[in-house]
C-alpha positions in Angstrom: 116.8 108.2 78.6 115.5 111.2 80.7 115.2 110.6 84.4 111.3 110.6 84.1 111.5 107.8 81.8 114.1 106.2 84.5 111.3 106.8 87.1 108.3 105.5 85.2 110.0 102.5 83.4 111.3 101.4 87.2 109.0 102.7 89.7 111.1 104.5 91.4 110.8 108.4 92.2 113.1 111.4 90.4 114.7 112.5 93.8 115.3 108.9 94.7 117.2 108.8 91.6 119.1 112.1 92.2 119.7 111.1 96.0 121.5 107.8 94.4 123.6 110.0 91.9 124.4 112.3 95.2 125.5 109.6 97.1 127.9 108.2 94.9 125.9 104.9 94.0 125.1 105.5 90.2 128.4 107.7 88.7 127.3 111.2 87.6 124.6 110.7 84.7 125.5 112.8 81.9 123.4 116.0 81.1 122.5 117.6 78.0 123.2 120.9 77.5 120.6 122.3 79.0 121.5 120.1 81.9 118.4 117.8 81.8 119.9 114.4 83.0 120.6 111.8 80.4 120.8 108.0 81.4 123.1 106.3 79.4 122.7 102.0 79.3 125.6 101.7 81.9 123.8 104.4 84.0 120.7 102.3 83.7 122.7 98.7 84.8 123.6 100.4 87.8 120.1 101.3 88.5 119.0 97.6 87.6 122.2 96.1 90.4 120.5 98.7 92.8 117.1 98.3 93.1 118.1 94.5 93.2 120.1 94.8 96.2 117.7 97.0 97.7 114.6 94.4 97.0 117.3 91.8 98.7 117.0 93.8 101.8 120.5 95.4 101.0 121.0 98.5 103.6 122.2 101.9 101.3 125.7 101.9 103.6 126.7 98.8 102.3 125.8 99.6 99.0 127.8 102.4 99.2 130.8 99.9 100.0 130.1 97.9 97.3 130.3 101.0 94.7 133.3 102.2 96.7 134.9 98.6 96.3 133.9 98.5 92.5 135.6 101.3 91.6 138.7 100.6 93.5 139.3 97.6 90.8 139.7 93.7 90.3 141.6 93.8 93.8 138.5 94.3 95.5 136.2 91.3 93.8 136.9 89.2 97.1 135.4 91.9 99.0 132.6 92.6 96.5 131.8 88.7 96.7 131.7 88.4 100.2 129.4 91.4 100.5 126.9 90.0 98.2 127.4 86.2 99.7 126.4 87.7 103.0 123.0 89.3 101.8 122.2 85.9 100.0 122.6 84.4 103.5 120.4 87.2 104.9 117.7 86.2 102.1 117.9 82.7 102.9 117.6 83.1 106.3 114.2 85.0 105.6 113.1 82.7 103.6 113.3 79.7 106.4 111.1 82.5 108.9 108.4 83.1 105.7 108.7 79.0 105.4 108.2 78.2 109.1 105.5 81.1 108.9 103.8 79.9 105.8 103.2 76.5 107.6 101.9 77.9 110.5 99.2 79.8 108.4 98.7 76.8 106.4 97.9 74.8 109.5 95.3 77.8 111.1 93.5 77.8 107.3 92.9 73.7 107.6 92.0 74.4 111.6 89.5 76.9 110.4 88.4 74.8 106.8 87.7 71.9 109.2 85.7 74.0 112.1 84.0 75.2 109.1 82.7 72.0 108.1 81.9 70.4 111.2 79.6 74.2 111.8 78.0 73.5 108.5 76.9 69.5 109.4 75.7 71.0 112.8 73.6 73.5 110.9 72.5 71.1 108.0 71.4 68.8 110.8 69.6 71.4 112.3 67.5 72.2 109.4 67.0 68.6 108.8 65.4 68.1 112.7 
């Protein structure tokens, strides 16, 4: 797969791509002869694990760890699962603040649904006097 295939098919821009090759987070893609990148299907997981970490608010430092880690072998999977227990703690975490916020907003739209209401009887009495 070309790298503007990779782009479109994941929303994500051609330097992005070649910054994550540069910085060691998705190995070296292989290139055709006339050097024009081509993904290969374990190029394109890595992509996939990526842009999942990053969505899970997963900083590029310690996604660089976790490559780092990964290809140091099965005597790092402790330390791989630790790093990836710790940024599901950070998700859940921000899901309790959107929770706590999503009630507060809930309570606002029934303050304003209600004021609403009792703004349309005043005016339907109005028009009835």
């Amino acid at each position: 797969m070309k790298i503007s295939e990779v782009s479109k098919k994941y929303n994500i821009s051609q330097d992005t791509l070649r910054y994550y090759e540069r910085i060691g987070l998705i190995p070296k893609v292989n290139r055709e002869a006339n050097g024009i990148r081509d993904y290969q299907e374990e190029d394109i997981k890595w992509i996939e694990f990526i842009l999942c970490m990053r969505r899970a608010g997963m900083v590029i430092e310690t996604l660089i760890d976790y490559v780092q880690l990964f290809q140091l072998g099965d005597s790092t999977i402790k330390a791989r699962k630790l790093i990836i227990i710790d940024q599901k703690a950070q998700i859940d975490e921000k899901i309790k603040e959107y929770e706590k916020i999503s009630e507060k907003l809930n309570y606002k739209i029934t303050n304003y649904e209600e004021k609403l209401l009792e703004i349309e009887k005043s005016l339907s009495q109005n028009i009835k006097n």
